[in-house]
C-alpha positions in Angstrom: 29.8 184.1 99.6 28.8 182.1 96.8 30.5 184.2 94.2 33.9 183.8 96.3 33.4 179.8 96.3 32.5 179.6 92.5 35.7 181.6 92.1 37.7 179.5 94.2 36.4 176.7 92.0 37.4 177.7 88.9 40.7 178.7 90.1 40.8 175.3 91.4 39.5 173.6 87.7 42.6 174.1 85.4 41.9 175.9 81.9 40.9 173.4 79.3 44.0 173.1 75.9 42.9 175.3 73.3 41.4 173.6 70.5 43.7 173.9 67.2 42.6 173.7 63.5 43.9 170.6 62.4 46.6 172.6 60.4 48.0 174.0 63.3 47.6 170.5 65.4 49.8 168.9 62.5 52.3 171.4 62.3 53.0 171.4 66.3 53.3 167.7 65.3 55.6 168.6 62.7 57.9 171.0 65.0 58.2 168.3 67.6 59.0 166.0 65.2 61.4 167.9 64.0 63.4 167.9 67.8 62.6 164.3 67.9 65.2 163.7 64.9 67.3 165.3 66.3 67.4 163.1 69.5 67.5 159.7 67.7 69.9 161.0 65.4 72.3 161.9 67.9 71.8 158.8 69.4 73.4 157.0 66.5 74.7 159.3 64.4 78.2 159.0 66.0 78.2 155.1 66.0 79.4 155.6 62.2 82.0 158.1 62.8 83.5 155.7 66.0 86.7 154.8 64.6 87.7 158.9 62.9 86.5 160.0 66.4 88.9 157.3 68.2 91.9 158.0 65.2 91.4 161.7 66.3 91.3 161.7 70.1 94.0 158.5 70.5 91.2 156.3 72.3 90.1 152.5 71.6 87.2 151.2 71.5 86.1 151.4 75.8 86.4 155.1 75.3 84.7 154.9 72.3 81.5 153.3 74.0 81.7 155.9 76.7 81.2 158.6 74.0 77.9 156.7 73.0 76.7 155.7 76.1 77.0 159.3 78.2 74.7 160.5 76.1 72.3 157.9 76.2 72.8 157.0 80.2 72.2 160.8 81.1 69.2 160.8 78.4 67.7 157.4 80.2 68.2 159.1 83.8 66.7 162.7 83.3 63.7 162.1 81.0 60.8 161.5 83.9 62.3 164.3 85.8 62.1 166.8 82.6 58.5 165.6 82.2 57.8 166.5 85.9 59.7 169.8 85.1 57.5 170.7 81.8 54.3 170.0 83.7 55.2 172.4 86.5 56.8 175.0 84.5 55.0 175.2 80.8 55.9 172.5 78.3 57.1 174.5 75.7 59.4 176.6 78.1 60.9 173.3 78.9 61.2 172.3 75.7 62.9 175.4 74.2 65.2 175.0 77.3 66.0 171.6 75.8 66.2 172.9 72.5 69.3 175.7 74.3 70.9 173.2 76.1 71.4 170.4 73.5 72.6 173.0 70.9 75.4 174.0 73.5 76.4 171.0 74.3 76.4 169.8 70.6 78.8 173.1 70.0 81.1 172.4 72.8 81.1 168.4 71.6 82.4 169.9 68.6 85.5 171.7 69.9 86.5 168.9 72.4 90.5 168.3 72.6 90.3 165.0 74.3 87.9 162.2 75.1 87.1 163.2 78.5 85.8 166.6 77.5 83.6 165.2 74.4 82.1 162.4 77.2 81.5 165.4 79.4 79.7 167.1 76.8 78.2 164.2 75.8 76.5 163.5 78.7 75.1 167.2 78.6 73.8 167.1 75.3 71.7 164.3 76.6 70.0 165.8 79.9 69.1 168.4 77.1 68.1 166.0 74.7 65.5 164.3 78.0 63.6 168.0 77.8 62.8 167.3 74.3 61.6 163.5 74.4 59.1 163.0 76.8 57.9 166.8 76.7 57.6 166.5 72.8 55.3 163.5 73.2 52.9 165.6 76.2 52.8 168.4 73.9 51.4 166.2 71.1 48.7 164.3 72.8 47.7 167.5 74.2 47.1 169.0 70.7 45.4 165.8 69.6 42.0 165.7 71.3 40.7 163.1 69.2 41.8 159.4 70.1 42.4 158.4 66.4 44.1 161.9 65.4 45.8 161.1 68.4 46.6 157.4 67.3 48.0 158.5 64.0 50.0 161.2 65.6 51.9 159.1 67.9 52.7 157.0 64.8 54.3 159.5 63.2 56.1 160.6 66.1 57.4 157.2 66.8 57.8 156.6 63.2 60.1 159.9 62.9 62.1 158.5 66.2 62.9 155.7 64.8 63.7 156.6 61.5 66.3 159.3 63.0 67.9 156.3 64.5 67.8 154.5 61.4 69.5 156.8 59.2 72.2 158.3 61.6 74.9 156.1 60.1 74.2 156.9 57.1 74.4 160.8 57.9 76.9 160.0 59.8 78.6 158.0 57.4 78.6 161.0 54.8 79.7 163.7 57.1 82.5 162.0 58.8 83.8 161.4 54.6 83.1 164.9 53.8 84.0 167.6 56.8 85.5 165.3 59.4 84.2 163.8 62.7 83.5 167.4 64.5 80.6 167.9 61.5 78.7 165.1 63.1 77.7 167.5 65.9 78.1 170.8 64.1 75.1 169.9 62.4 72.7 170.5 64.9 73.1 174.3 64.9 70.8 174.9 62.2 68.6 172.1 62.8 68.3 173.6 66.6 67.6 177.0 65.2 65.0 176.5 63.1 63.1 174.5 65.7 63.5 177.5 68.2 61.6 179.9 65.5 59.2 177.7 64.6 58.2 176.3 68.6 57.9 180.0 69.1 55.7 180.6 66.7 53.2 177.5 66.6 53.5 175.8 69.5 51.0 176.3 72.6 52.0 176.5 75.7 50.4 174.0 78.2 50.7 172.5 81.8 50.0 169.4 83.5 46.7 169.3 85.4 48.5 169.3 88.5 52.0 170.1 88.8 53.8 166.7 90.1 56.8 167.6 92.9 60.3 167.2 92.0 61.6 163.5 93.2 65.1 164.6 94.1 66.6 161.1 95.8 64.2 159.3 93.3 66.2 161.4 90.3 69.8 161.1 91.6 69.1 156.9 92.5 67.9 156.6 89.5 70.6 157.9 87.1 73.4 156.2 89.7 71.2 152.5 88.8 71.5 153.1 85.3 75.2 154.6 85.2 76.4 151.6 87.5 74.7 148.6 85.3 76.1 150.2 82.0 79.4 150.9 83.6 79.8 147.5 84.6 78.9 146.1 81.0 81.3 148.6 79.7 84.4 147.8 82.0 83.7 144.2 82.6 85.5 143.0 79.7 88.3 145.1 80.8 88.4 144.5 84.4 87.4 141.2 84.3 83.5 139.6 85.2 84.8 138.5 88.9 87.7 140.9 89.9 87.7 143.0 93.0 86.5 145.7 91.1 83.9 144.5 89.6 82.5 143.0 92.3 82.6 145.9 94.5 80.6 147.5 91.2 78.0 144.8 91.6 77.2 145.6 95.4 77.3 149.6 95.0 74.8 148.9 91.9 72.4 145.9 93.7 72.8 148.5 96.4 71.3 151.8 94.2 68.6 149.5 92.7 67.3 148.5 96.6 67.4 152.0 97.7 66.3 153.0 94.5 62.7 151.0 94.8 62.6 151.8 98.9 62.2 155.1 98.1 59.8 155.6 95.2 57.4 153.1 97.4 57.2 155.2 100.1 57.4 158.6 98.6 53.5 160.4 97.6 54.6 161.6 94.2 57.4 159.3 93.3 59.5 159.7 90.7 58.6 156.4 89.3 55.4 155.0 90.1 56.1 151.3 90.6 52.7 150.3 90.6 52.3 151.2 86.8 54.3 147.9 86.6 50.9 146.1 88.1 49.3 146.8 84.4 50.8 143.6 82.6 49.9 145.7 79.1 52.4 148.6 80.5 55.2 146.3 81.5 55.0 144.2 78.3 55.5 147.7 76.3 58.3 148.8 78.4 60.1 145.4 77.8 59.5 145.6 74.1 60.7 149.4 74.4 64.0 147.9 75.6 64.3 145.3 73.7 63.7 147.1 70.6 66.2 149.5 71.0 68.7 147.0 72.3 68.3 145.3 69.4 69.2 148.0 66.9 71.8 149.5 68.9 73.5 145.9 68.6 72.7 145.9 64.9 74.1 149.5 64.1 77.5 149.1 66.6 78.2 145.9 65.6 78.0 146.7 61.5 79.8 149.4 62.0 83.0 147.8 63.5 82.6 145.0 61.1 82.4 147.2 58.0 85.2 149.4 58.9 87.5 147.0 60.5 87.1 143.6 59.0 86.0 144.6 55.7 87.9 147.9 55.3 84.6 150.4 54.3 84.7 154.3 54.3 82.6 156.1 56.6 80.4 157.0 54.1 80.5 153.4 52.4 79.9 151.8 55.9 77.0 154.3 56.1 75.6 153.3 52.9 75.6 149.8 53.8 73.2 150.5 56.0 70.8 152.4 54.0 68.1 149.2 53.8 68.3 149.8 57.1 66.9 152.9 56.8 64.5 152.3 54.3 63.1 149.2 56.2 62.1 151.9 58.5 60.9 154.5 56.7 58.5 152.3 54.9 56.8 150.3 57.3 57.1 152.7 60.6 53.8 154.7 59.2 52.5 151.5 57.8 52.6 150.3 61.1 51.1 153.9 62.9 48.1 152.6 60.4 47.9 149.9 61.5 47.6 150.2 65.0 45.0 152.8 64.6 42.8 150.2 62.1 43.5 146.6 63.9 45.6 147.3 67.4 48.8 146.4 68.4 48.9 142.4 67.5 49.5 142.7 63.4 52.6 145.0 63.7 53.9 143.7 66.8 53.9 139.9 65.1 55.7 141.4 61.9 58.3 143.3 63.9 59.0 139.9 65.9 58.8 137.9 62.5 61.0 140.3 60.7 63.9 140.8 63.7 64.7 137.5 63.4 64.7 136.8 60.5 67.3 139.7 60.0 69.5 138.2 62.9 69.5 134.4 61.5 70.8 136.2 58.7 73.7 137.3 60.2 74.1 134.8 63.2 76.3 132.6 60.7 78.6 135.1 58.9 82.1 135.6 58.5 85.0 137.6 56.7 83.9 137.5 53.0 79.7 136.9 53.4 78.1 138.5 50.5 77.2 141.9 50.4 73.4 141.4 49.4 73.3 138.9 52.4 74.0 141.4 54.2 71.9 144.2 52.9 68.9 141.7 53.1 69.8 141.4 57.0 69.6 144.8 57.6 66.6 145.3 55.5 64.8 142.8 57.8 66.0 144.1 60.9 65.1 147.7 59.6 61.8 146.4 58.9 61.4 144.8 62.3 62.2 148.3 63.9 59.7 150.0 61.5 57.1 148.0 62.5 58.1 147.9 66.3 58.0 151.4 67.6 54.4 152.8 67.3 52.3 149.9 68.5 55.0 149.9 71.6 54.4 153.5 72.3 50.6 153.7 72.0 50.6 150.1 73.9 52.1 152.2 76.6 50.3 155.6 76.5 47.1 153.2 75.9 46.7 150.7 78.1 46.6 153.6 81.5 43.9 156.1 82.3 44.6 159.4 80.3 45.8 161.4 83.3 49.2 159.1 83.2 50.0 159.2 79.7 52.3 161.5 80.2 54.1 160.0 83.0 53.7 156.5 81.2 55.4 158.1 78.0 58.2 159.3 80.0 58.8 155.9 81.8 58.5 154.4 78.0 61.1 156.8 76.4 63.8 155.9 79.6 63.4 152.3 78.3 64.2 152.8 74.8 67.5 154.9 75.7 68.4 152.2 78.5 68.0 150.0 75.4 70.4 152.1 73.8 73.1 151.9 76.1 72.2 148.3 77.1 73.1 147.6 73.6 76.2 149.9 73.1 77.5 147.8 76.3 77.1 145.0 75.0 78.2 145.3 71.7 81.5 146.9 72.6 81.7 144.6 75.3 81.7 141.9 72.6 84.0 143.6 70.1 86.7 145.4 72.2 88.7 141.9 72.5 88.8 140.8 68.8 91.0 141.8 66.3 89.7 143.0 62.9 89.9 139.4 62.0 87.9 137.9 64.6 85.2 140.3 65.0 82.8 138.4 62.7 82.9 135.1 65.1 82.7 137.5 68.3 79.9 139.1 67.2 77.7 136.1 66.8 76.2 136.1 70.3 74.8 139.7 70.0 73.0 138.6 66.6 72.1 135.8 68.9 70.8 138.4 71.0 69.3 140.6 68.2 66.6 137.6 67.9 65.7 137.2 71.0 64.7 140.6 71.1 62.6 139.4 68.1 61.0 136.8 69.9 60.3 138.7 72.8 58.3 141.3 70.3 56.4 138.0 69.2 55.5 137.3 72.6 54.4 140.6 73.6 52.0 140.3 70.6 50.6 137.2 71.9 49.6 138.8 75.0 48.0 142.1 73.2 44.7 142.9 72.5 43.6 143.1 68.8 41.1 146.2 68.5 37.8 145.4 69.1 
């Protein structure tokens, strides 16, 4: 009898992660990493290619955002589910199911005859992108036992998310001048090849503690919520704020969001656990999430048209432009990992705040002929801002919950960067889809407006931090 109970016991107790050697640990980081580029890259690799794409396919610019936005709208909507999926099924099985289905619908992106198809496919390649995100993250704080390994890790993860966003228009920039618009998804073959060989190979496979139940309703309310509030900032402009149509939009979408929030409070294992919002340190990090990516999705969409259109830049010169961008990035995004592991979040999420707005001052006030190194400087800042934004964010978020919801509470982080996204895609087009070439500069001025108070809401969530004790 009591052999049969300790059995039952064990059974019960689920097995303990292997422990890596720290040069296996940091190259599962490394391999995640690696499908984490690939993510943020697609997620702004195609702002710089917007006009070939729309020359190519016969579409303005509200198809245009549609092509950017069904990416990141599906993305947003499917990433807690995919989490709930890899903890029940094997995170790496999920994640190499990601690594399939992004790669397919990055081939059939590529042959698309019209706008419709490459939308369709667009939206696709991001429910396989929302295996790779959140599942990427699990599989790396699982491999990194130590707190501080752990710290560092997520640093560089975040680091390497943001600095795939960061350098998409460049990449972009360069393909689109080279082989054409389609190269911007061709790409991802190779880059989805290697990082099926080498998951295979060093990647462990690993489970949730307990296997969390699929939230159907939650799942399909949710991506309706997000769909229908981005719709509505796409086609408002075009409808009009206060026409039938849009009002009936309004009421389906207050509608979603109602039933959206009945549901997950009265389901046991909700999709979205509303009461993670109680911890005022997790719902600081989630706004920053958003307003982070908002921000640079403004930045990136906005430059783009400007460079192009108004100022009459190549792809690949538009792309350039944007390089301090990039470097901005690349520089302080481990700086700021470092930091957060040494000091907490409060330093980098000051800088980030500081360095945003300066950025958007810089740009609040330009027109048709402002100076080139004025506006390298502005995107240096704003690069810098970003750098220094994403790692204190994410381990803000992972952090301040017990262990046993980090998961869960990366997922929930990783929807609000791509609802960023696509908040800032709408808006941006929104802004720019009236104006002529000519105009774009003065119509743009509200979303650099907008670009700093994302800054200042960074500044704030600092304020309310804890520095490490």
């Amino acid at each position: 009898m009591r052999q049969t109970v300790t059995a039952t016991v064990m059974t019960a107790i689920p097995p303990s992660p292997p422990v890596l050697s720290a040069r296996r640990r940091w190259t599962v980081l490394a391999v995640c990493c690696l499908s984490m580029f690939l993510v943020g890259l697609d997620t702004t690799v195609v702002n710089v290619g917007l006009p070939a794409i729309g020359r190519g396919l016969g579409v303005g610019t509200r198809g245009l955002e549609w092509t950017v936005d069904a990416y990141t709208i599906a993305l947003a909507g499917c990433l807690i589910s995919s989490g709930a999926l890899a903890d029940r099924f094997g995170r790496r099985r999920v994640f190499r199911t990601g690594l399939l289905v992004f790669g397919a619908a990055s081939l059939l992106c590529a042959v698309a005859p019209s706008v419709g198809a490459l939308v369709a496919a667009r939206a696709v390649q991001g429910i396989g992108a929302s295996m790779l995100s959140p599942v990427a993250l699990a599989i790396v704080v699982n491999a990194m036992p130590d707190p501080k390994e752990r710290a560092q890790a997520i640093g560089v993860w975040a680091s390497v998310f943001g600095l795939s966003m960061a350098v998409g228009p460049v990449t972009g920039g360069a393909l689109v001048e080279v082989l054409g618009w389609r190269a911007l998804f061709w790409i991802n073959a190779p880059v989805i090849v290697a990082a099926l060989v080498l998951s295979a190979v060093f990647v462990p496979e690993s489970r949730g503690p307990r296997a969390r139940r699929l939230d159907i309703p939650g799942q399909a309310l949710l991506t309706v919520v997000i769909g229908l509030w981005i719709g509505v900032l796409i086609e408002g402009p075009h409808i009009g704020w206060t026409s039938p149509w849009a009002l009936v939009a309004y009421g389906f979408a207050a509608a979603a969001t109602v039933g959206f929030v009945g549901v997950e409070a009265r389901r046991h294992e909700p999709l979205m656990d509303l009461r993670l919002f109680r911890s005022p340190v997790f719902g600081s990090a989630v706004l920053g999430a958003v307003a982070v990516f908002a921000a640079l999705n403004v930045t990136l969409l906005l430059s783009t048209l400007y460079l192009q259109h108004t100022r009459g830049f190549t792809p690949l010169a538009a792309g350039v432009a944007t390089l301090p961008m990039a470097l901005g990035a690349i520089v302080c995004a481990p700086w700021s990992g470092r930091l957060v592991g040494r000091t907490g979040p409060r330093l980098p999420l000051t800088l980030a705040g500081c360095f945003t707005i300066a950025g958007a001052l810089c740009l609040v006030g330009f027109d048709d002929h402002t100076g080139v190194p004025l506006l390298l400087l502005a995107y240096l800042l704003i690069g810098t801002g970003f750098g220094f934004a994403n790692a204190p964010i994410t381990n803000t978020a992972v952090s301040g919950l017990p262990p046993a919801r980090a998961g869960v509470a990366g997922a929930i982080t990783s929807t609000a960067r791509q609802v960023g996204s696509a908040l800032g895609i709408a808006l941006a087009g929104g802004l720019a889809a009236g104006s002529a070439p000519a105009g774009l500069a003065g119509a743009s001025r509200p979303g650099w407006v907008l670009v700093a108070v994302c800054g200042l809401l960074l500044l704030v969530m600092a304020h309310t931090s804890r520095p490490k004790t």
